[in-house]
PQR file of N, CA, C, O and H, with PARSE charges and radii, in Angstrom:
ATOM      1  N   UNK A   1     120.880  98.266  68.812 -0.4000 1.5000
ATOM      2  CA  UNK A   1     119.494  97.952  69.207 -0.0000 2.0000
ATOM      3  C   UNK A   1     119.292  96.441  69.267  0.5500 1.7000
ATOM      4  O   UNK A   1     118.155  95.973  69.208 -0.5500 1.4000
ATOM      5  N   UNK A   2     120.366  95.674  69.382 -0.4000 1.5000
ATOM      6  CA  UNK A   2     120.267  94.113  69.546 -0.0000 2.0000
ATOM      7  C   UNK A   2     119.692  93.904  71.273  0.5500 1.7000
ATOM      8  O   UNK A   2     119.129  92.825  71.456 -0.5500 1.4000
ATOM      9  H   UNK A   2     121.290  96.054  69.430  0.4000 1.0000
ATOM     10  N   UNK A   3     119.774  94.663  72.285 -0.4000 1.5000
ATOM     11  CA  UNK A   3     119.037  94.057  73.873 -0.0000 2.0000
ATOM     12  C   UNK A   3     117.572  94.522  73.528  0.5500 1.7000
ATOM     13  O   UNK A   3     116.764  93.605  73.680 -0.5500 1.4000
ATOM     14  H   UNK A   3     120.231  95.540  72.136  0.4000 1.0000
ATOM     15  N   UNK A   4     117.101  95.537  73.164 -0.4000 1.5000
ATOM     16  CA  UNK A   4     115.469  96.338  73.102 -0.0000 2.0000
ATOM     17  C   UNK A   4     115.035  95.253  73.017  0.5500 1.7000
ATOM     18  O   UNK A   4     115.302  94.679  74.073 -0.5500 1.4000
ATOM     19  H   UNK A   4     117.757  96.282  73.041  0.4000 1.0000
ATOM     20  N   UNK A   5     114.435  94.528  72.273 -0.4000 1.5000
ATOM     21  CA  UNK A   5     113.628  93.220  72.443 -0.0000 2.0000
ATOM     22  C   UNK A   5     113.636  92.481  73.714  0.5500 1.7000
ATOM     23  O   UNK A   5     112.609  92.078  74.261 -0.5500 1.4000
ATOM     24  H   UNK A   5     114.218  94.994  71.415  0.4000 1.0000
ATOM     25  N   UNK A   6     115.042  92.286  74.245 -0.4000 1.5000
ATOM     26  CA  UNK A   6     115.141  91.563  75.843 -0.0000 2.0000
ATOM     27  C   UNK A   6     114.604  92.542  76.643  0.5500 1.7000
ATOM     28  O   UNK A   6     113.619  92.347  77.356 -0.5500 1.4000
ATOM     29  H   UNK A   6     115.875  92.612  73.800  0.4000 1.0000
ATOM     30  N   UNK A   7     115.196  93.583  76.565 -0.4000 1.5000
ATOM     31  CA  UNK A   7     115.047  94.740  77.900 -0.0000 2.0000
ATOM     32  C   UNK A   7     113.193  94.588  78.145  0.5500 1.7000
ATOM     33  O   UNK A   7     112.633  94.198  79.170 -0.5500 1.4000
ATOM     34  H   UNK A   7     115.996  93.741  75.986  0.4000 1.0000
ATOM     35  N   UNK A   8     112.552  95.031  76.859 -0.4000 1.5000
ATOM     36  CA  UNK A   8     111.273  95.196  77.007 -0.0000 2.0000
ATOM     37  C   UNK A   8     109.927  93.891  77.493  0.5500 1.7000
ATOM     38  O   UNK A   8     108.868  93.905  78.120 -0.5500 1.4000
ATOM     39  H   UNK A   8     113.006  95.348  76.026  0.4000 1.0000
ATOM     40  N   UNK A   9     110.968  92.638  76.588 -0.4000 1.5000
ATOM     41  CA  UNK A   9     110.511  91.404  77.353 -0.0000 2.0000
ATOM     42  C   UNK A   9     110.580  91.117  78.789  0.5500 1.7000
ATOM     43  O   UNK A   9     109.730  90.366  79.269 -0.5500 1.4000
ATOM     44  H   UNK A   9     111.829  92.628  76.079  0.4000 1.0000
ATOM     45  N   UNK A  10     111.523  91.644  79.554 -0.4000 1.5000
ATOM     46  CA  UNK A  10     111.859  91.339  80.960 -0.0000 2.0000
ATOM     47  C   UNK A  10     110.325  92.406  81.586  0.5500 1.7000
ATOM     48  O   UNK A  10     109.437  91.994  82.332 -0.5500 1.4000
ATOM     49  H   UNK A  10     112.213  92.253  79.164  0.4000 1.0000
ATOM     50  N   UNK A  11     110.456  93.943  80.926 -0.4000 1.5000
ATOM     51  CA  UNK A  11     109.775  94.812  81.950 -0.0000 2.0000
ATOM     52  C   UNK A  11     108.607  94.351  81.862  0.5500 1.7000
ATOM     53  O   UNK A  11     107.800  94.428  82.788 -0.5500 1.4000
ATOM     54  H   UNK A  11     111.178  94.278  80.320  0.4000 1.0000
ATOM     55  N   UNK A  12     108.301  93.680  80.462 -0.4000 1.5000
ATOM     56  CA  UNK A  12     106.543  93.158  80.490 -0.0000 2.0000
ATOM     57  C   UNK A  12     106.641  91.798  81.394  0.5500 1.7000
ATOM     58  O   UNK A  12     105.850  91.592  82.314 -0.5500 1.4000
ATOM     59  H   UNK A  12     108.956  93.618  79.710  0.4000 1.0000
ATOM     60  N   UNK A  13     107.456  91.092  81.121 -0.4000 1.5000
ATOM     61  CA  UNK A  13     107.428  89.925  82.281 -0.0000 2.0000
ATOM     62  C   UNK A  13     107.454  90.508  83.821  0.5500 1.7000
ATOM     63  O   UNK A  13     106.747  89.934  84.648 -0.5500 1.4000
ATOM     64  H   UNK A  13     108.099  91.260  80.373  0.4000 1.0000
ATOM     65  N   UNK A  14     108.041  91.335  84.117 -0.4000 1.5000
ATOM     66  CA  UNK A  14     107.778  91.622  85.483 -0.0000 2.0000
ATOM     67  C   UNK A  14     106.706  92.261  85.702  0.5500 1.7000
ATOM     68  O   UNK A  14     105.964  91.954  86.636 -0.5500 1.4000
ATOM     69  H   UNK A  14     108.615  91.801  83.444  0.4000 1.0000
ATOM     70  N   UNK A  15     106.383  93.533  84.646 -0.4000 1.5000
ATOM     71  CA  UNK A  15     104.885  94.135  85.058 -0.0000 2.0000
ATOM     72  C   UNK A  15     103.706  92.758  84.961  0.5500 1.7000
ATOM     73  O   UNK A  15     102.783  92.782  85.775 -0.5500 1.4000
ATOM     74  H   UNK A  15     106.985  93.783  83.888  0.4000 1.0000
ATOM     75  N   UNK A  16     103.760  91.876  84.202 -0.4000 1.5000
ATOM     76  CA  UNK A  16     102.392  90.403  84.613 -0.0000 2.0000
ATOM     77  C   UNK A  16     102.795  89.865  85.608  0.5500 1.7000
ATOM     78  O   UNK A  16     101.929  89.189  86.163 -0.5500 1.4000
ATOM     79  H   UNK A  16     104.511  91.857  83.541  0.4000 1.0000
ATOM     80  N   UNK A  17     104.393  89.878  86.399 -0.4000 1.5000
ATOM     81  CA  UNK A  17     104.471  88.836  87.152 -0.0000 2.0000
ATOM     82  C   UNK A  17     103.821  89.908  88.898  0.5500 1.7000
ATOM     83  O   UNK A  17     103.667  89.421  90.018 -0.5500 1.4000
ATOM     84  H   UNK A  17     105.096  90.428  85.948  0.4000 1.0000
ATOM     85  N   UNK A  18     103.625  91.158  88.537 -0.4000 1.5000
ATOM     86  CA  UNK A  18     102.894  92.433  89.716 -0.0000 2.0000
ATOM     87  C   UNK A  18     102.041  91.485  89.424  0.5500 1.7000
ATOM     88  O   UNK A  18     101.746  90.312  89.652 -0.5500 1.4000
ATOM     89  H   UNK A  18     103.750  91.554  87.627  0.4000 1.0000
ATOM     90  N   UNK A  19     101.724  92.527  88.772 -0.4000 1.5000
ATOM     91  CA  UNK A  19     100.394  91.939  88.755 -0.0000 2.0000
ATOM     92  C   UNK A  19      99.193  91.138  89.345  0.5500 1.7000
ATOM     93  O   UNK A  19      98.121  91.318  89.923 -0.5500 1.4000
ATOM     94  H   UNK A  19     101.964  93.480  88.587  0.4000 1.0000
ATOM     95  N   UNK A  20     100.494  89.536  88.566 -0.4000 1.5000
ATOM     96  CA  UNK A  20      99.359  88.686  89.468 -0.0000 2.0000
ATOM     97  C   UNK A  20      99.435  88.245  90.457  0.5500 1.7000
ATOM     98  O   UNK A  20      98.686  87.345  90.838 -0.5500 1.4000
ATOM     99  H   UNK A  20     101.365  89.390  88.097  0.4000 1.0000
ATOM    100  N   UNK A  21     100.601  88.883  91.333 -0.4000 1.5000
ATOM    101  CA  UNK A  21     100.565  89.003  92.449 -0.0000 2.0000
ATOM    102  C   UNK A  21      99.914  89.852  93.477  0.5500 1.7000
ATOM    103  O   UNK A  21      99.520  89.491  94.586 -0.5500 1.4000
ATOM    104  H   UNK A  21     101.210  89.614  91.024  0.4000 1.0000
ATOM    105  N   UNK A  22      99.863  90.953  92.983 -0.4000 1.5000
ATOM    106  CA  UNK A  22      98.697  91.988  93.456 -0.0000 2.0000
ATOM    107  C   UNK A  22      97.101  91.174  93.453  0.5500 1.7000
ATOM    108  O   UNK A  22      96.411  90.917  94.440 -0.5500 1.4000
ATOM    109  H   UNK A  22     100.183  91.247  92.082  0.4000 1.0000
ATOM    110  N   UNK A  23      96.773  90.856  91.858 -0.4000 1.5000
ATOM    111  CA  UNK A  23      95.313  90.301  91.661 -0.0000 2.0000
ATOM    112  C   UNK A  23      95.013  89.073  92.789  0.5500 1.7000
ATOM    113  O   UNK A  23      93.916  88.938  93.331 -0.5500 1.4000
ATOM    114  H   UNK A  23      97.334  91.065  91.056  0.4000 1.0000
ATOM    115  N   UNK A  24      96.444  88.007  93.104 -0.4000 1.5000
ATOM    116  CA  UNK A  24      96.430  87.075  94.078 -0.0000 2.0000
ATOM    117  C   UNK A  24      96.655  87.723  95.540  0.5500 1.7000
ATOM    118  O   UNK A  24      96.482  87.312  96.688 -0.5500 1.4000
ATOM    119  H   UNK A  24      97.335  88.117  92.664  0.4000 1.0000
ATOM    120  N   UNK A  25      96.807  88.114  95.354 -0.4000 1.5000
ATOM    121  CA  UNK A  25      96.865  88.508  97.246 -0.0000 2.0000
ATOM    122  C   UNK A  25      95.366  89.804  97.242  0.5500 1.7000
ATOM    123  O   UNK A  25      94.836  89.989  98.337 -0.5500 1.4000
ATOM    124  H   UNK A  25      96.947  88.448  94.421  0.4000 1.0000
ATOM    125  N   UNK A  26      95.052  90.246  96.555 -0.4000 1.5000
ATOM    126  CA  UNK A  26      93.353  90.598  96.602 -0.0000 2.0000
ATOM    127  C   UNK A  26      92.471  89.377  96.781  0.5500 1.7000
ATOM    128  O   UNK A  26      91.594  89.301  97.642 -0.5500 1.4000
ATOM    129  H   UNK A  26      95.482  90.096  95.665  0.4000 1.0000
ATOM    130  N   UNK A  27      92.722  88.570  96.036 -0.4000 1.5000
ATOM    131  CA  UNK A  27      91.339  87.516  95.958 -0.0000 2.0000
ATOM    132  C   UNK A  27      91.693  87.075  97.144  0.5500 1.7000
ATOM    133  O   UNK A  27      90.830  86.977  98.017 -0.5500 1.4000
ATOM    134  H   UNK A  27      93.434  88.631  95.337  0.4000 1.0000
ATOM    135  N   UNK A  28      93.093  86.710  97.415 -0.4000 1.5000
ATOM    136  CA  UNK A  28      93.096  85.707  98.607 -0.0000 2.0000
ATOM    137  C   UNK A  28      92.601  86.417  99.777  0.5500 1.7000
ATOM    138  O   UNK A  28      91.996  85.829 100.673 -0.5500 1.4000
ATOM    139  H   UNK A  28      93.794  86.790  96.707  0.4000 1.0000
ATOM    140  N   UNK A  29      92.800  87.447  99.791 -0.4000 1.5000
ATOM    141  CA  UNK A  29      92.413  88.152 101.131 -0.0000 2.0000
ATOM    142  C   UNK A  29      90.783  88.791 101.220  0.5500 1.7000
ATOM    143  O   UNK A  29      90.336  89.599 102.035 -0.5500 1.4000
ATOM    144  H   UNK A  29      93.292  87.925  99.063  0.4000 1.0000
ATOM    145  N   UNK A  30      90.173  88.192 100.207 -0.4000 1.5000
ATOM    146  CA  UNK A  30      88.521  88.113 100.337 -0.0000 2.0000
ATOM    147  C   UNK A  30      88.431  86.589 100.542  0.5500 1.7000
ATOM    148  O   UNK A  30      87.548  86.099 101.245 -0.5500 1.4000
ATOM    149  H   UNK A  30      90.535  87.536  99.545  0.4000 1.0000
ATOM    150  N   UNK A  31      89.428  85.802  99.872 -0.4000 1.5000
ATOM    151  CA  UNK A  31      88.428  84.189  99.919 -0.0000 2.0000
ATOM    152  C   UNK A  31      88.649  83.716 101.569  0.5500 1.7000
ATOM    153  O   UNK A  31      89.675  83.925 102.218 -0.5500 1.4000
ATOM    154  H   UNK A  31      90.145  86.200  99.301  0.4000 1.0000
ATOM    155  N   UNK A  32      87.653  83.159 101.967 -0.4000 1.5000
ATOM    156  CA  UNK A  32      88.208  82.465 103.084 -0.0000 2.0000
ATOM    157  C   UNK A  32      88.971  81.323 103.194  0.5500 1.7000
ATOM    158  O   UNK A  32      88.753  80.418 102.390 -0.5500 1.4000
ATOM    159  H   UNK A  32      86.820  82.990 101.440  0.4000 1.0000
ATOM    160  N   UNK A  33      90.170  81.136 104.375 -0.4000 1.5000
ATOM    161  CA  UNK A  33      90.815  79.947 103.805 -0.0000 2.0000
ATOM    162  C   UNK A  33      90.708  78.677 104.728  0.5500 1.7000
ATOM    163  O   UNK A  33      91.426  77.677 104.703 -0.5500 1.4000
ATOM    164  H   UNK A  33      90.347  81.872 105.029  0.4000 1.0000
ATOM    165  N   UNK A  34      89.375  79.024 105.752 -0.4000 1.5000
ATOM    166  CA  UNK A  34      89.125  78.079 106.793 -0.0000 2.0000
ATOM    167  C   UNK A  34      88.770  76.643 106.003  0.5500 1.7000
ATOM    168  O   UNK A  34      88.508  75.630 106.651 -0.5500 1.4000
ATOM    169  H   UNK A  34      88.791  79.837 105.772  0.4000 1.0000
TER
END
């Protein structure tokens, strides 16, 4: 059980790095960018 700590650090780093890519490409595609 020495990776569990990495393994689970990576999946939470990638599920925030969705994320705020999802949350950023929502806002951006309400804000205007004229």
């Amino acid at each position: 059980m020495k990776g569990t700590g990495r393994h689970t650090l990576g999946i939470l780093l990638m599920v925030i790095i969705v994320l705020e890519a999802i949350y950023f490409l929502l806002t951006a595609s309400w804000l205007p960018w004229r």
